[in-house]
Biopython code that builds the backbone (N, CA, C, O; Angstrom):
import numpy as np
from Bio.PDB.StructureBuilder import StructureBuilder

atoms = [
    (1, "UNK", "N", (169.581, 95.661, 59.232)),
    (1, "UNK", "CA", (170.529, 96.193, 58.287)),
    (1, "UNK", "C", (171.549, 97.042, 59.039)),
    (1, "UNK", "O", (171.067, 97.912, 59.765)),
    (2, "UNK", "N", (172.808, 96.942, 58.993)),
    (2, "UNK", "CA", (173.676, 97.514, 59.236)),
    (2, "UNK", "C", (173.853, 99.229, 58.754)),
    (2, "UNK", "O", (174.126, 99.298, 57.556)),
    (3, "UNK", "N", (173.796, 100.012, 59.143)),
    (3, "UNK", "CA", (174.393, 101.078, 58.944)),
    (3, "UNK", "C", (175.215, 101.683, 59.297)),
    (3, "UNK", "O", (175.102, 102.843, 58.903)),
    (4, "UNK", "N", (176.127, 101.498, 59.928)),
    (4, "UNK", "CA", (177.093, 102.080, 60.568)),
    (4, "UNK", "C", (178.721, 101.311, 59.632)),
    (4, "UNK", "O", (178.873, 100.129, 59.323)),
    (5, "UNK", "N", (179.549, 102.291, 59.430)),
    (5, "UNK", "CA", (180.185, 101.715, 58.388)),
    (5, "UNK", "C", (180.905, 100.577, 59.004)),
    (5, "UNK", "O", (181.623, 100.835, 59.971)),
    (6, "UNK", "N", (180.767, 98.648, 58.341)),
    (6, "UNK", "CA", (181.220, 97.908, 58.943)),
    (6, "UNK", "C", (182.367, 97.286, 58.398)),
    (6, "UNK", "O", (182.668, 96.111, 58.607)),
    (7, "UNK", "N", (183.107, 98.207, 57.587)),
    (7, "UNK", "CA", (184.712, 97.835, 56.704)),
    (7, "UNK", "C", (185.394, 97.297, 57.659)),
    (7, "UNK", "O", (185.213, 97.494, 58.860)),
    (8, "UNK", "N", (186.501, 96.339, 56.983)),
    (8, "UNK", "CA", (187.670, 96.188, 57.777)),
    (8, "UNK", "C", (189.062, 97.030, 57.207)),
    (8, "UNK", "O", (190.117, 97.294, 57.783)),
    (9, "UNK", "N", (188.617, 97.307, 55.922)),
    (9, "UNK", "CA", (189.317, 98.575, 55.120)),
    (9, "UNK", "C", (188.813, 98.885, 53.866)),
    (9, "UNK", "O", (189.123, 98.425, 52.767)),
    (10, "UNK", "N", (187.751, 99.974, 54.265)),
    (10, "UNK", "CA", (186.836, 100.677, 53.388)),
    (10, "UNK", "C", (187.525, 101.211, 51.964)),
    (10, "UNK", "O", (187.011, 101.015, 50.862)),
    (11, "UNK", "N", (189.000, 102.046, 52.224)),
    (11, "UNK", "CA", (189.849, 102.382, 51.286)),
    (11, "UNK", "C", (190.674, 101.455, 50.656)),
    (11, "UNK", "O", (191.241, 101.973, 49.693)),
    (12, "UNK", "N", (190.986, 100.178, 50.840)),
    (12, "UNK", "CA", (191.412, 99.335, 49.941)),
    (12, "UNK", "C", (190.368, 98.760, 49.375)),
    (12, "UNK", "O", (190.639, 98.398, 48.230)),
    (13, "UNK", "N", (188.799, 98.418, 49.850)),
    (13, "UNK", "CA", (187.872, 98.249, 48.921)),
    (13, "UNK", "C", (187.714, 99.042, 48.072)),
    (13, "UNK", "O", (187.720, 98.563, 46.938)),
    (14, "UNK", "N", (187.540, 100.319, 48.168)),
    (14, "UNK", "CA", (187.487, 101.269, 47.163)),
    (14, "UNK", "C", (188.442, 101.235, 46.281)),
    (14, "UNK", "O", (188.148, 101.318, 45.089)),
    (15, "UNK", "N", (189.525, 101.130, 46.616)),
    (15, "UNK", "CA", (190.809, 100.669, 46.048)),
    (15, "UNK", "C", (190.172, 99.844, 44.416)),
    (15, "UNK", "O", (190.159, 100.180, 43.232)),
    (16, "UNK", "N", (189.690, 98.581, 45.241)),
    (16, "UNK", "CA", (189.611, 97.380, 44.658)),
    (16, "UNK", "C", (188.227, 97.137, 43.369)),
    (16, "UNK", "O", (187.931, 96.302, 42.514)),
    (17, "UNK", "N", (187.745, 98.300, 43.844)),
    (17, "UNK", "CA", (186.916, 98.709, 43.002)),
    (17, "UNK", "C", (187.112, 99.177, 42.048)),
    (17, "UNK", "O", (186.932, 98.649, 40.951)),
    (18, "UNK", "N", (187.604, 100.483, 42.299)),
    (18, "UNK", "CA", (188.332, 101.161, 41.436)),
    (18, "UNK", "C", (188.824, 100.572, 39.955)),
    (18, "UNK", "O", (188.500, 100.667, 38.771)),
    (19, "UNK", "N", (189.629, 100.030, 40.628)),
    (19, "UNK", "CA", (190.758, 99.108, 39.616)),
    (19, "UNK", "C", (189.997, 97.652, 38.678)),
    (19, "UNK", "O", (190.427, 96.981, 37.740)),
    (20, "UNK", "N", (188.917, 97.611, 39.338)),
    (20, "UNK", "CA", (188.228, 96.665, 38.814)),
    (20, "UNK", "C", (187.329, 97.071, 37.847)),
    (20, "UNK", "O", (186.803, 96.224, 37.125)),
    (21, "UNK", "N", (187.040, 98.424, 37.712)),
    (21, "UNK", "CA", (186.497, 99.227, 36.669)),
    (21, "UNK", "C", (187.442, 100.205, 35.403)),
    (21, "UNK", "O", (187.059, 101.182, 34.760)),
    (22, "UNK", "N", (188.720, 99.524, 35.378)),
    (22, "UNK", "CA", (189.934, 100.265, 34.925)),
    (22, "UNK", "C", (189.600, 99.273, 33.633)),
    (22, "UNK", "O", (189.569, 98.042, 33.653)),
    (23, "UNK", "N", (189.298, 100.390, 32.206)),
    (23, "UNK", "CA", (189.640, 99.792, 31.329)),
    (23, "UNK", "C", (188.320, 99.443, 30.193)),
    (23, "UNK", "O", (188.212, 99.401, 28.968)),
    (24, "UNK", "N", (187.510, 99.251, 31.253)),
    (24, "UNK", "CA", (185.814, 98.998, 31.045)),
    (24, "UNK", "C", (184.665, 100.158, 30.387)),
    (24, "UNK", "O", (184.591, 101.308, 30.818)),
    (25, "UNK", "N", (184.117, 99.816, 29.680)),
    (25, "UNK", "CA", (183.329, 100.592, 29.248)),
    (25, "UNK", "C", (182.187, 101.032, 29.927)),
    (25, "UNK", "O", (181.890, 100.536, 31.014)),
    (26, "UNK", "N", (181.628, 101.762, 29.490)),
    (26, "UNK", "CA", (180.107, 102.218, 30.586)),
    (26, "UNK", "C", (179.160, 100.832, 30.635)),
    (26, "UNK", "O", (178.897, 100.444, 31.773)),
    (27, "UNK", "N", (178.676, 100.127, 29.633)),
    (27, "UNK", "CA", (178.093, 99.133, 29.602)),
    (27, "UNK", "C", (179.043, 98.078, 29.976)),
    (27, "UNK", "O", (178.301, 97.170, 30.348)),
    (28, "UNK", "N", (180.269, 97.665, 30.094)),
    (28, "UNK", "CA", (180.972, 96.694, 30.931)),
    (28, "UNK", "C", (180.632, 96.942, 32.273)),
    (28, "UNK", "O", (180.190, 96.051, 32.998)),
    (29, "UNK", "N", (180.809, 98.091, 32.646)),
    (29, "UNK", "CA", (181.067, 98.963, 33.898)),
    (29, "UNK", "C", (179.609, 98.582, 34.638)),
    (29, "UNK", "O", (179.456, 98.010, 35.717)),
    (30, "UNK", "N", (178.772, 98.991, 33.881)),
    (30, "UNK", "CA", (177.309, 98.318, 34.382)),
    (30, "UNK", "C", (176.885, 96.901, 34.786)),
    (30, "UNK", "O", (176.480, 96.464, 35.863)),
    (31, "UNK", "N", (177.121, 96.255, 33.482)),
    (31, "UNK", "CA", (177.236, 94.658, 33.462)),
    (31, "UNK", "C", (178.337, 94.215, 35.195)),
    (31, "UNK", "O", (177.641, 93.604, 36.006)),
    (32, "UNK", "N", (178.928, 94.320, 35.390)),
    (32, "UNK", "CA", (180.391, 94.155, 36.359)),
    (32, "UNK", "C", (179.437, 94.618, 37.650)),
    (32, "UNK", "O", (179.058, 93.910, 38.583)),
    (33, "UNK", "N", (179.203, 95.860, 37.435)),
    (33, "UNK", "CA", (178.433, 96.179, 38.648)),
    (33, "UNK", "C", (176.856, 95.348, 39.278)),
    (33, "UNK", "O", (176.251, 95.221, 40.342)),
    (34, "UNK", "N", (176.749, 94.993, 38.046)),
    (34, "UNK", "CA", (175.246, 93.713, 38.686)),
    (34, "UNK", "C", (175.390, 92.656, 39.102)),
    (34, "UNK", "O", (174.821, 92.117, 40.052)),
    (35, "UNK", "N", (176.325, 92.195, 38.283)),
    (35, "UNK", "CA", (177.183, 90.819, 38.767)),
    (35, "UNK", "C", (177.534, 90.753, 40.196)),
    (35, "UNK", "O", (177.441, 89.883, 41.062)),
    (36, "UNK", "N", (178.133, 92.424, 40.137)),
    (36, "UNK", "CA", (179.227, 92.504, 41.817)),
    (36, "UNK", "C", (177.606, 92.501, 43.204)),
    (36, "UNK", "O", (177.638, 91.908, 44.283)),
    (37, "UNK", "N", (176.634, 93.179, 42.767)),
    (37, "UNK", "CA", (175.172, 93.654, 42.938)),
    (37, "UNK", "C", (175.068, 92.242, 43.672)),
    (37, "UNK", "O", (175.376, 92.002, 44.840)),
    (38, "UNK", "N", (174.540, 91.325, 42.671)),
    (38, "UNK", "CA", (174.458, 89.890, 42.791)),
    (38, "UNK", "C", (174.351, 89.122, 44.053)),
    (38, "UNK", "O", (173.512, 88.886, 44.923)),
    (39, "UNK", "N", (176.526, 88.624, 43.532)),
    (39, "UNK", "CA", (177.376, 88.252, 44.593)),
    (39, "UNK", "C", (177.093, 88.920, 46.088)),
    (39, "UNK", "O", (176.651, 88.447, 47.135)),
    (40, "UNK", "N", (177.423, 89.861, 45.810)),
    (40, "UNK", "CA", (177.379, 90.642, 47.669)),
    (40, "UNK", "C", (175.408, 90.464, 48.198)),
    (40, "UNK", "O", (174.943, 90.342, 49.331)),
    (41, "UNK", "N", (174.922, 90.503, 47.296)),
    (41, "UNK", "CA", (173.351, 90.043, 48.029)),
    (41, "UNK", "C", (173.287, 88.694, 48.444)),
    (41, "UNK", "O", (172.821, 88.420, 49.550)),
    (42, "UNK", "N", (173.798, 87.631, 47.508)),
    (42, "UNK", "CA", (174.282, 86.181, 47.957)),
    (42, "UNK", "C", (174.722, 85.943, 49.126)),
    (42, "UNK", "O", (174.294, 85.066, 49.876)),
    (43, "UNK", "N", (175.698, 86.792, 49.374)),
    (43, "UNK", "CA", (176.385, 86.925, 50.627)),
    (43, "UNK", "C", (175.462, 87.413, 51.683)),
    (43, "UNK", "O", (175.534, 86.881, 52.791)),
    (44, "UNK", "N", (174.513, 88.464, 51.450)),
    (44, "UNK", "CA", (173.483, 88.830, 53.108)),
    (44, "UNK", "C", (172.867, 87.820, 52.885)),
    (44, "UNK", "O", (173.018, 86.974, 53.767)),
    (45, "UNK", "N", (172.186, 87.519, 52.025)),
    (45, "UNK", "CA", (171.083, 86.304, 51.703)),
    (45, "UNK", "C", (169.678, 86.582, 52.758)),
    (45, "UNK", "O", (168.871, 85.662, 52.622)),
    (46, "UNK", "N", (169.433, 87.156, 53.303)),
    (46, "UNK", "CA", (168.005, 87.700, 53.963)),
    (46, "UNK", "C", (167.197, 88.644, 53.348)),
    (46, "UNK", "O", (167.224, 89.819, 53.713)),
    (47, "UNK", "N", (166.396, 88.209, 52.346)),
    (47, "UNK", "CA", (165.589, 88.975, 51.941)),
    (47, "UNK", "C", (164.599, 90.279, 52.458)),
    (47, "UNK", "O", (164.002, 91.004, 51.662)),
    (48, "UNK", "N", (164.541, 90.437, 53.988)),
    (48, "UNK", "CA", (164.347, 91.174, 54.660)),
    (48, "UNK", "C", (165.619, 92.100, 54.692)),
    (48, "UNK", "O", (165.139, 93.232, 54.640)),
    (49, "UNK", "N", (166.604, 92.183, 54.733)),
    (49, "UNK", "CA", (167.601, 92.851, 55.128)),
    (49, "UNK", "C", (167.966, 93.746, 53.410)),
    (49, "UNK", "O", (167.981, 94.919, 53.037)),
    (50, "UNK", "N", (168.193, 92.510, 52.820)),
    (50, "UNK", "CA", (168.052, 93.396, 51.336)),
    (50, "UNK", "C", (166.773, 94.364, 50.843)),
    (50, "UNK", "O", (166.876, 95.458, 50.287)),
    (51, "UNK", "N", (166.017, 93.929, 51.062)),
    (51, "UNK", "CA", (164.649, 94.915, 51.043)),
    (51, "UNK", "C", (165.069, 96.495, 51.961)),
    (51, "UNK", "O", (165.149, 97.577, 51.380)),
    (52, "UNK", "N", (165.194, 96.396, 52.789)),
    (52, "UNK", "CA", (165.976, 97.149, 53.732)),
    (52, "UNK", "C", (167.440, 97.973, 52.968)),
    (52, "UNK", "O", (167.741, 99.155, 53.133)),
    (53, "UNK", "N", (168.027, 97.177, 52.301)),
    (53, "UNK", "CA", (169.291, 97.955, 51.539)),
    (53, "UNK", "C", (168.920, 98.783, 50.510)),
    (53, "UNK", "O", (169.510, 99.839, 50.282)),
    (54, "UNK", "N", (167.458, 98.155, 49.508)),
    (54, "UNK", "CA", (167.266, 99.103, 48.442)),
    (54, "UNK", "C", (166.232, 99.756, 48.940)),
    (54, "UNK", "O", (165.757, 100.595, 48.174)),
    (55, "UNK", "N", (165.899, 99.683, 49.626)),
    (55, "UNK", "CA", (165.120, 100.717, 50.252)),
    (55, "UNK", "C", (165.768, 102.435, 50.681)),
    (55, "UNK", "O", (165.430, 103.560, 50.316)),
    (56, "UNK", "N", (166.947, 101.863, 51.719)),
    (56, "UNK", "CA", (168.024, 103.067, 52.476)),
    (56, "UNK", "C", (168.848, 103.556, 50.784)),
    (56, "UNK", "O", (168.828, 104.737, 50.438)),
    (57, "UNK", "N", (169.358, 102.722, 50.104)),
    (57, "UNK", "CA", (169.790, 103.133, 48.811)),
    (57, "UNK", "C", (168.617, 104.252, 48.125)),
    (57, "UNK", "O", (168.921, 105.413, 47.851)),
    (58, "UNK", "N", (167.485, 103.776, 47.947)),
    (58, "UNK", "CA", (166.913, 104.834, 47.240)),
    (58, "UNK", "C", (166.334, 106.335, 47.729)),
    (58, "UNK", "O", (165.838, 107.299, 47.146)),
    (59, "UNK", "N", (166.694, 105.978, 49.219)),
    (59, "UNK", "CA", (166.312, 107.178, 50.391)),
    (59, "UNK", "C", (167.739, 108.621, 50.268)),
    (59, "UNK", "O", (167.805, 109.672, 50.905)),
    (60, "UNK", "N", (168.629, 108.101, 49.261)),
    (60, "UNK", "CA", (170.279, 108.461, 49.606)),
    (60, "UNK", "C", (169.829, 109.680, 48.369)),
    (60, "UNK", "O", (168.962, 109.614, 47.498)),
    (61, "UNK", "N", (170.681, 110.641, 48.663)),
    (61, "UNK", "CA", (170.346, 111.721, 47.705)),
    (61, "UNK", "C", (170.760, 111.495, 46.814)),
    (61, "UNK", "O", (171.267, 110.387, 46.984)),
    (62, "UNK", "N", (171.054, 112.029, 45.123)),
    (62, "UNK", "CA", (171.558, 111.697, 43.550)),
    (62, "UNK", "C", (173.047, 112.345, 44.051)),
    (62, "UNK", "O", (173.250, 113.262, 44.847)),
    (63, "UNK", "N", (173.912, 111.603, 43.360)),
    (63, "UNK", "CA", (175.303, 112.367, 43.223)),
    (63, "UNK", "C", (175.374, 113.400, 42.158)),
    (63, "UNK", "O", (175.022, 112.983, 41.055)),
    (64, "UNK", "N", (175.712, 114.550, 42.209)),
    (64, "UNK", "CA", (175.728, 115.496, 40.851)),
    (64, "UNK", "C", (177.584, 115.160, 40.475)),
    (64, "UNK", "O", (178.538, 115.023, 41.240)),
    (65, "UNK", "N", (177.502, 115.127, 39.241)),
    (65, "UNK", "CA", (178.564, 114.614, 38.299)),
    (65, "UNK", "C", (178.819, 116.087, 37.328)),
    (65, "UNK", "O", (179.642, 116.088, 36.412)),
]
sb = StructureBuilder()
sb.init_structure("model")
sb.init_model(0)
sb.init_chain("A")
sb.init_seg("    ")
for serial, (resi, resn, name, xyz) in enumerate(atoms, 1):
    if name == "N":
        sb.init_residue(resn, " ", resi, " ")
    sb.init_atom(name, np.array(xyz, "f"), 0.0, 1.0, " ", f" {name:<3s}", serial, name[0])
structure = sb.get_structure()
């Protein structure tokens, strides 16, 4: 698993995110985000490596809002 940030432009993804949640409701917003969840696991496709992602994901501290 990669950890080290491997963007080719981290801030226009964010960007792209962003904007892709413009408009959406909390439950769209959710729905969109599993879908997106999905796709990008499709893309590692190594079940070892994803095991590895929700793993380091759930190791990450809570964001306070």
């Amino acid at each position: 698993m990669k950890q080290n940030p491997h963007f080719q432009d981290a801030d226009a993804f964010y960007e792209q995110l962003l904007d892709a949640h413009a408009g959406l409701s909390r439950e769209e917003a959710e729905l969109f985000n599993a879908r997106l969840i999905l796709l990008l696991a499709n893309q590692v496709g190594e079940a070892r490596v994803l095991k590895e992602c929700i793993d380091a994901a759930r190791q990450l501290p809570p964001t306070t809002a």
